[in-house]
C-alpha positions in Angstrom: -14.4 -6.3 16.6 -16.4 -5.4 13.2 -17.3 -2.5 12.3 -19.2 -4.3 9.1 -23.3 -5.2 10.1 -24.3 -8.6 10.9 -26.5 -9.9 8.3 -29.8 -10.2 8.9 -31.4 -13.9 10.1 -33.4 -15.2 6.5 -35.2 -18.6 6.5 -33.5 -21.6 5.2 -31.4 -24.3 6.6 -28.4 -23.6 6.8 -28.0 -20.5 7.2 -25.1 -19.4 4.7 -22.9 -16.6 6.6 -19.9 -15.6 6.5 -18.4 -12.9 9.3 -15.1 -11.3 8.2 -13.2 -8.7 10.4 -12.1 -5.5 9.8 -8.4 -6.7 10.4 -5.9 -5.4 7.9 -2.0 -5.4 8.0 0.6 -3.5 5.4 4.1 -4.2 5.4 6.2 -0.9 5.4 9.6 -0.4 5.2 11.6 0.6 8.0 12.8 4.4 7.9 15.5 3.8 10.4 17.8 0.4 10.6 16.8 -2.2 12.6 17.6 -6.0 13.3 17.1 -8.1 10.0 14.8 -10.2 12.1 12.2 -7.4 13.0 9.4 -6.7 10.2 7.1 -3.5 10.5 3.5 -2.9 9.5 1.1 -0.8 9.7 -2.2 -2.3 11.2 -6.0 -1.1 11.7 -6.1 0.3 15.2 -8.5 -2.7 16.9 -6.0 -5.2 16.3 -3.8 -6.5 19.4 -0.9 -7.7 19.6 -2.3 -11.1 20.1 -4.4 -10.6 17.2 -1.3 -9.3 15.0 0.4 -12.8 16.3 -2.4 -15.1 15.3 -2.9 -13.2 12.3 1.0 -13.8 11.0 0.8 -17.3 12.6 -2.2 -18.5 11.3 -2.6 -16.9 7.9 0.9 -17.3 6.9 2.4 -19.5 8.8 4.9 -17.0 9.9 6.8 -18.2 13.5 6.4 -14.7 15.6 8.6 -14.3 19.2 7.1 -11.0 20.1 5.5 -8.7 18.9 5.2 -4.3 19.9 2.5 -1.4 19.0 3.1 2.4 18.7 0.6 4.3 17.9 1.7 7.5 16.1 -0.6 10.4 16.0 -1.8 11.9 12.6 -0.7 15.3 12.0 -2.4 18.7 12.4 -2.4 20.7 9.0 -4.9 23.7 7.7 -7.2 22.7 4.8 -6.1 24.7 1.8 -9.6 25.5 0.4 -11.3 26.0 3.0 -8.6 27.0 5.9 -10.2 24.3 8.7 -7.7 22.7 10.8 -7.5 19.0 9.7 -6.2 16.1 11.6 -4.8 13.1 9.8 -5.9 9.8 10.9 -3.7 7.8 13.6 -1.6 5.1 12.5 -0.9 1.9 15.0 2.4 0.2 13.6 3.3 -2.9 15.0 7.3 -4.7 15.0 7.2 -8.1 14.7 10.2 -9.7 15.7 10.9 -13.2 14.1 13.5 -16.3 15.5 16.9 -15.7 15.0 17.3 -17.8 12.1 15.4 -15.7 9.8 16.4 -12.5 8.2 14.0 -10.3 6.6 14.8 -8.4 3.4 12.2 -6.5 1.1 12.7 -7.6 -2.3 14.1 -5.0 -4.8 11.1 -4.8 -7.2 12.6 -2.2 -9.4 16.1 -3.5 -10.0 17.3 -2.7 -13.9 18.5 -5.3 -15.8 21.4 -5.6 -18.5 19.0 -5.2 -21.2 16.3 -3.0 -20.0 18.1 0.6 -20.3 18.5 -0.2 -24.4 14.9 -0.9 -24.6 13.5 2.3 -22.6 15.7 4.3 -25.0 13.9 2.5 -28.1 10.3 3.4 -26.6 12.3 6.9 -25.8 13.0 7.6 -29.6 9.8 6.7 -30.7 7.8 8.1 -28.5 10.0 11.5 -29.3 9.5 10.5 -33.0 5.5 10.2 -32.9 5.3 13.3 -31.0 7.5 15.3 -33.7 4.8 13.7 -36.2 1.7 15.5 -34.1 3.3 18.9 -33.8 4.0 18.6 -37.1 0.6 18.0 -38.3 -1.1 20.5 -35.9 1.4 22.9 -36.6 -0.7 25.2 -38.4 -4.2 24.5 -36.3 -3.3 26.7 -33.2 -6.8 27.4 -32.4 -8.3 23.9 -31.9 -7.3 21.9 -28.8 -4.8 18.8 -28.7 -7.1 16.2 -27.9 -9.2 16.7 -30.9 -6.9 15.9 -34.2 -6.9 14.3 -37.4 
């Protein structure tokens, strides 16, 4: 199921080898509700559901009750340059449905705290200070470019 050569037989005992598979699984949020207990991701296109279930079950030790594909087709769009007609590539997503018991939530990774919003407007103001300070000391070099000052 791998796309990646085998590598070639070389003398010596043992023979040190190590075969990994193309298998790869990205977990996407949801764009319409579902059951707290169902998970989505987006998998390469070899993998079957049996593969997706051993995958979750073996790798991290996730209990899986069942598990469905859809495989969504990649869009048809003109290339800009060159005006070809280019298809995107397709995308198998797979819903994994866990027991009962368990509730899947994504984690909020860019939750503010208390303290945060007085620190951004720190770096803010000085950030609008230093670049006060460079217009004011290229103010009279129009010619030569911003990347190149003193």
């Amino acid at each position: 199921m791998s796309t990646r050569w085998y590598p070639l037989y070389q003398r010596g005992n043992p023979q040190l080898r190590v075969f990994l598979p193309n298998f790869w699984m990205k977990l996407v949020r949801s764009s319409v509700n579902q059951l707290p207990n169902v998970v989505q991701f987006h998998c390469s296109m070899e993998m079957t559901k049996h593969d997706i279930k051993n995958y979750l079950e073996k790798i991290y030790n996730i209990p899986v009750v069942e598990v469905k594909t859809r495989i969504a087709m990649g869009k048809f769009r003109k290339d800009v340059g060159k005006g070809y007609i280019v298809k995107d590539d397709d995308i198998k997503f797979a819903y994994v449905t866990l027991p009962k018991t368990m509730k899947f939530e994504f984690p909020n990774i860019f939750e503010k705290k208390k303290g945060d919003t007085e620190d951004d407007m720190k770096s803010l103001d000085e950030a609008k200070k230093s670049f006060k300070g460079f217009i004011q000391r290229n103010k009279d070099r129009s010619d030569v470019p911003s990347w190149f000052t003193i």
